[in-house]
C-alpha positions in Angstrom: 30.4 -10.3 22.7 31.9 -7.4 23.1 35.7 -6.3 21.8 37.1 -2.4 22.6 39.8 -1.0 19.7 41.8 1.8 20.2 43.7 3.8 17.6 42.2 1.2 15.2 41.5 1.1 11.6 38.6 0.5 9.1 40.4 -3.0 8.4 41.0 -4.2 12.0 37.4 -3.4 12.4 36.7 -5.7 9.5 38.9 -8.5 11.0 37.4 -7.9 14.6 33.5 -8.8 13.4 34.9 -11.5 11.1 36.5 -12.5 14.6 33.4 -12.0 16.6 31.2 -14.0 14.6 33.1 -16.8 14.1 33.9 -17.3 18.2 29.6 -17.3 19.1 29.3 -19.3 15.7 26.8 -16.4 14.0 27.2 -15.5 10.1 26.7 -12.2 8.8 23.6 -13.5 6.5 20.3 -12.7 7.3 20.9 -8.8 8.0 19.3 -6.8 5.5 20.9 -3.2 5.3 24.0 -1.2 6.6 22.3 1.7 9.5 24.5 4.4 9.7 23.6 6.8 12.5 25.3 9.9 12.7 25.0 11.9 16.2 27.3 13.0 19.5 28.0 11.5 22.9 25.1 12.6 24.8 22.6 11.5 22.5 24.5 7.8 21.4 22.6 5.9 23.6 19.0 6.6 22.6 19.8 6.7 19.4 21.7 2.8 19.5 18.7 1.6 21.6 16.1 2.7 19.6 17.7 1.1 16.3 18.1 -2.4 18.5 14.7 -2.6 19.1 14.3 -1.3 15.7 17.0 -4.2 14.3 14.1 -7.2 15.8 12.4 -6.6 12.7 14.7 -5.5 10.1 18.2 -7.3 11.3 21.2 -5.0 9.8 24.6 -3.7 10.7 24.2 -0.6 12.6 27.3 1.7 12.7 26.9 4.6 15.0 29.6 7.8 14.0 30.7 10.1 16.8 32.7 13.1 15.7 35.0 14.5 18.3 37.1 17.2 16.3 38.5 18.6 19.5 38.8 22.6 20.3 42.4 23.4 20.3 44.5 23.1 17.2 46.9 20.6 19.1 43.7 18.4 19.7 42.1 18.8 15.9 45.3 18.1 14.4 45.8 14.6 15.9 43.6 11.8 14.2 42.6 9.2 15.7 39.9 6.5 15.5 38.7 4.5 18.8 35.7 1.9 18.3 33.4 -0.8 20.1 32.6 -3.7 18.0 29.2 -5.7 19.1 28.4 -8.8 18.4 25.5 -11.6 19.5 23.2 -10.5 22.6 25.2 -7.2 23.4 23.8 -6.3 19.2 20.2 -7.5 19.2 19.9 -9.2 15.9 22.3 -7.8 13.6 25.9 -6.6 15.1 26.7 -3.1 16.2 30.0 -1.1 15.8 30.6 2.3 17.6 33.4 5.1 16.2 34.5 8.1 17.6 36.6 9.6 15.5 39.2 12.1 16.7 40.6 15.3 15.4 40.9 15.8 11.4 39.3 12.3 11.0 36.0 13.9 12.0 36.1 15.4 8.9 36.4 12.3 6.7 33.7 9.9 8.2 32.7 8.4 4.9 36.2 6.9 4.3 36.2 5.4 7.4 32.6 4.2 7.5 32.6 2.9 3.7 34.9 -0.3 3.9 32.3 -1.3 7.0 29.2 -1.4 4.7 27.3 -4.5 4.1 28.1 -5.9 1.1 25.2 -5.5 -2.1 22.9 -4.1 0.7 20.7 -1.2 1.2 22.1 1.7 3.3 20.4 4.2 5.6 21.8 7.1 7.4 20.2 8.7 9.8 20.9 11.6 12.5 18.7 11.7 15.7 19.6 15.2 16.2 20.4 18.6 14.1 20.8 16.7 10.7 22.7 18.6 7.8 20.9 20.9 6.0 20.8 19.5 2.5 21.8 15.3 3.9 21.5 14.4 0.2 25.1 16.1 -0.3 26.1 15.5 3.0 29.7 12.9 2.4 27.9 10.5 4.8 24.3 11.2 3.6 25.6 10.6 -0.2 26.4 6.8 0.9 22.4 6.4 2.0 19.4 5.4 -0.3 17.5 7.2 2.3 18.2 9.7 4.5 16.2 10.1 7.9 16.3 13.3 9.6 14.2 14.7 12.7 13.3 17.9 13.0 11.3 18.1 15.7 15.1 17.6 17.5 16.8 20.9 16.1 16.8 24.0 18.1 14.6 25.8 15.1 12.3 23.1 14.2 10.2 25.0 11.6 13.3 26.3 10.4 14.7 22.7 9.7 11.5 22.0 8.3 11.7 24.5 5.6 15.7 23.2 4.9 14.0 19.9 4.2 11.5 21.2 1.8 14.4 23.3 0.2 16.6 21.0 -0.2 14.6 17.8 -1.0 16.4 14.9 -2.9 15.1 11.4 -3.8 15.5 9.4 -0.8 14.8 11.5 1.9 12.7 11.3 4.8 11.7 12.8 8.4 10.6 11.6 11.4 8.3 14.6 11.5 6.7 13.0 8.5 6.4 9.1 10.0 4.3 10.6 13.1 1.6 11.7 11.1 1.3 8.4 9.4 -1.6 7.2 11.5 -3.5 10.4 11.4 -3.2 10.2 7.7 -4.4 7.0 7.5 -7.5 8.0 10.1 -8.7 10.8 8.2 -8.4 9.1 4.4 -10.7 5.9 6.2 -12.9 8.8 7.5 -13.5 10.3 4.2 -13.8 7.0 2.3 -16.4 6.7 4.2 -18.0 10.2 3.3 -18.0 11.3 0.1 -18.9 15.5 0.5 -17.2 17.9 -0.3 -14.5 19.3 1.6 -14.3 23.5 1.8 -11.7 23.9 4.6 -10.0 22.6 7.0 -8.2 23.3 10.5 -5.3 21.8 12.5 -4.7 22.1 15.8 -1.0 21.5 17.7 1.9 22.8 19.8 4.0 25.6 18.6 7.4 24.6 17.8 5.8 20.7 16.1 7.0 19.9 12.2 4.6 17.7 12.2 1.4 19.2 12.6 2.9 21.9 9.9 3.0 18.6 7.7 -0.2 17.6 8.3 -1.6 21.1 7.5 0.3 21.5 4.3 -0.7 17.3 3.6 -4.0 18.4 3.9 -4.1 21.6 1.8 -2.2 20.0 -1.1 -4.4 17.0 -0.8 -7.5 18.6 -0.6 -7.2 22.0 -2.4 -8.5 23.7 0.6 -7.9 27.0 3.0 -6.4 25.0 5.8 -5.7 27.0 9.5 -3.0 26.6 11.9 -4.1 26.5 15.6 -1.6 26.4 18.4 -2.8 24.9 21.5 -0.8 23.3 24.8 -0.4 19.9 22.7 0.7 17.1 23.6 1.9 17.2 19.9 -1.0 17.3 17.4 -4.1 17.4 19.1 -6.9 17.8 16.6 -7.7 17.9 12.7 -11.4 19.0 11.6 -12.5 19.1 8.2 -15.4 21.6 7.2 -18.0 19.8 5.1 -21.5 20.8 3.5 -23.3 18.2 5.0 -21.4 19.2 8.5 -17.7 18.9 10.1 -15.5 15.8 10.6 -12.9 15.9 13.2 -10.7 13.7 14.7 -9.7 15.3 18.4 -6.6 13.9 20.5 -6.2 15.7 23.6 -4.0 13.2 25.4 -1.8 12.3 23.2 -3.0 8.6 23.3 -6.8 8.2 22.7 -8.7 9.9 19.7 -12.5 10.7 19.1 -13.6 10.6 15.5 -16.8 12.8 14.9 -18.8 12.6 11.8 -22.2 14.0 10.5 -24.9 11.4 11.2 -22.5 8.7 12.9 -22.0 8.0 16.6 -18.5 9.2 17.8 -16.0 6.5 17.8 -13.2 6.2 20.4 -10.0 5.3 18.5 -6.5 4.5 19.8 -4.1 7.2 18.3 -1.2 7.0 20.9 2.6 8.8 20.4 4.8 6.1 19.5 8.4 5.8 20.7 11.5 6.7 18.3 12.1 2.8 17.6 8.4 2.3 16.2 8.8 5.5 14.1 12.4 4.0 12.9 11.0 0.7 11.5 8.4 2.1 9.9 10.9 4.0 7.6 13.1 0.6 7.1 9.7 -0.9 5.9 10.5 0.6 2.3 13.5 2.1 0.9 12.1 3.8 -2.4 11.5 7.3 -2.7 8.4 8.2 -0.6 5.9 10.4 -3.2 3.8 11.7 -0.9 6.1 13.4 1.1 8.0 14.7 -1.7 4.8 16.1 -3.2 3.8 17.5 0.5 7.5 19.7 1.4 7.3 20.5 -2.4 4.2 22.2 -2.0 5.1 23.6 1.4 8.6 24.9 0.1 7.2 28.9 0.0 5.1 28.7 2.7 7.8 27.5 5.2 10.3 29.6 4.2 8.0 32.4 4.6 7.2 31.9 8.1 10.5 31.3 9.4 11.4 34.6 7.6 8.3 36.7 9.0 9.4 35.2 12.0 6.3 32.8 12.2 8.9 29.8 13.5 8.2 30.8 16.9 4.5 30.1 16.8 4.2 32.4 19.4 0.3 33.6 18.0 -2.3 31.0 19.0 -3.8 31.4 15.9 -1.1 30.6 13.1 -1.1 31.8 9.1 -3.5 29.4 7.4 -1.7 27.2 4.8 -2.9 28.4 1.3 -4.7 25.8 -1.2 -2.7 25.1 -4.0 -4.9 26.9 -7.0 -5.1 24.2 -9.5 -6.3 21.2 -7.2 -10.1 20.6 -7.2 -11.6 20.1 -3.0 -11.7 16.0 -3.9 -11.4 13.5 -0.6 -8.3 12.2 0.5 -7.5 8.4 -0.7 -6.1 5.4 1.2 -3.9 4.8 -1.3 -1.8 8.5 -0.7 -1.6 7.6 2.5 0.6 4.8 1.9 4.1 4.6 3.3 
């Protein structure tokens, strides 16, 4: 079901799901948190179908915010708030409400968007593309107990990289982050595995990818190891190998689907390593809603380092051999652990 408001208010919203539920017969129970996503026009529609398939397994209200301030002062001046409420097929499993907000309203998102929150539920706001710099302050980012961001979408993705490491609060999170999860956990079975001692290590990737810059500075702060950057045509991350003294381990991905794990004195192992779509990497961040550890402890470590490359200028990645990520001085080279790899 589908009903259309124009010049409408946070309240006739309100009245219009109340409405909407009762005439296909479907109560608001059973959704599990308010998703607030914060992006433009152009980019609404990935962004709504990625949290629908995302809603199958964790049903919620999903509110999508499209500012349109206007250009001339006639247009910013005039405040007005349009919206699509959706409810039953049309909103997967939970129920979906779309605002474009007009003018001077753009400016004031979190009064509209706060009477439309689930009551005594968890909230998550997150924006597909070019997220504020420090989202914990953000007035829509401060309603969130996490905050998603992506910066493999901003024009400088290094650059937001090293805003998120800045500018870390509690709650927090990027997408960069949640598609290195399954590397992670690859390399922290590998070395379970192997117990020898690690004296370097080496990523490879495209230029211009956050997340193989997490996954070096993962692996230096984990490891207390020299790690090196290498740039290659991708797609994405493409390989990780880790110098031992009994000889190297590397897990190699040159397809962006299928991986080959090498270790000393085992036969190479074909494992499936594919890139997963926006909606996969969404639900796996609406799994938990605590304060993920590991990533603080990773864009803490990394703060100097980023912001020292986009400084020198090292954003670009234009060298194919990048800066290697220094170890941090007081951590012993000790193996990687399931257990940090947990999300």
């Amino acid at each position: 079901m589908k009903i259309d408001l124009t010049d409408t208010t946070s309240s006739r919203i309100n009245n219009a799901l109340i409405q909407a539920r009762r005439a296909i017969g479907t109560p608001a129970v059973g959704m599990v948190l308010t998703l607030v996503i914060v992006t433009d026009e152009g980019s609404a529609y990935d962004a709504l179908k990625a949290a629908g398939e995302a809603s199958r397994e964790h049903p919620s209200r999903i509110i999508v915010v499209i500012k349109r301030p206007g250009r001339s002062p006639r247009d910013r001046a005039l405040a007005r708030l349009d919206a699509e409420v959706l409810v039953g097929a049309e909103a997967g499993t939970g129920e979906t409400v779309v605002l474009r907000m007009h003018g001077e309203l753009a400016n004031h998102a979190e009064s509209v968007v706060l009477p439309l929150l689930l009551p005594d539920a968890p909230v998550v706001v997150w924006w597909p593309e070019n997220g504020p710099k420090n989202p914990a302050v953000d007035p829509l980012g401060s309603l969130g107990q996490r905050r998603i961001t992506d910066a493999a979408a901003a024009e400088d993705p290094v650059g937001a990289l090293a805003d998120r490491a800045a500018t870390y609060a509690p709650g927090d999170t990027d997408l960069a982050w949640t598609r290195i999860t399954p590397w992670r956990s690859m390399l922290a079975a590998a070395l379970d595995q192997r117990h020898s001692k690690i004296t370097s290590a080496g990523v490879e990737g495209e230029a211009y990818n956050p997340s193989t810059e997490l996954l070096a500075l993962w692996l230096a702060d984990r490891l207390g190891v020299e790690v090196s950057r290498k740039v290659t045509d991708g797609p994405g991350i493409t390989a990780v190998r880790l110098l031992t003294a009994d000889g190297d381990v590397c897990l190699d991905r040159p397809d962006g689907r299928l991986a080959v794990l090498e270790m000393p004195g085992q036969p190479d192992r074909h494992v499936a390593l594919k890139r997963r779509e926006t909606s996969e990497l969404l639900a796996e961040e609406l799994r938990r809603l605590d304060p993920d550890d590991i990533y603080r402890s990773t864009v803490a470590f990394g703060v100097k380092h980023l912001v020292d490359r986009v400084q020198g200028g090292g954003a670009k990645g234009g060298d194919k051999e990048g800066a290697p990520v220094a170890a941090k001085k007081a951590s012993p080279a000790t193996p990687v652990r399931k257990a940090e790899t947990a999300k």
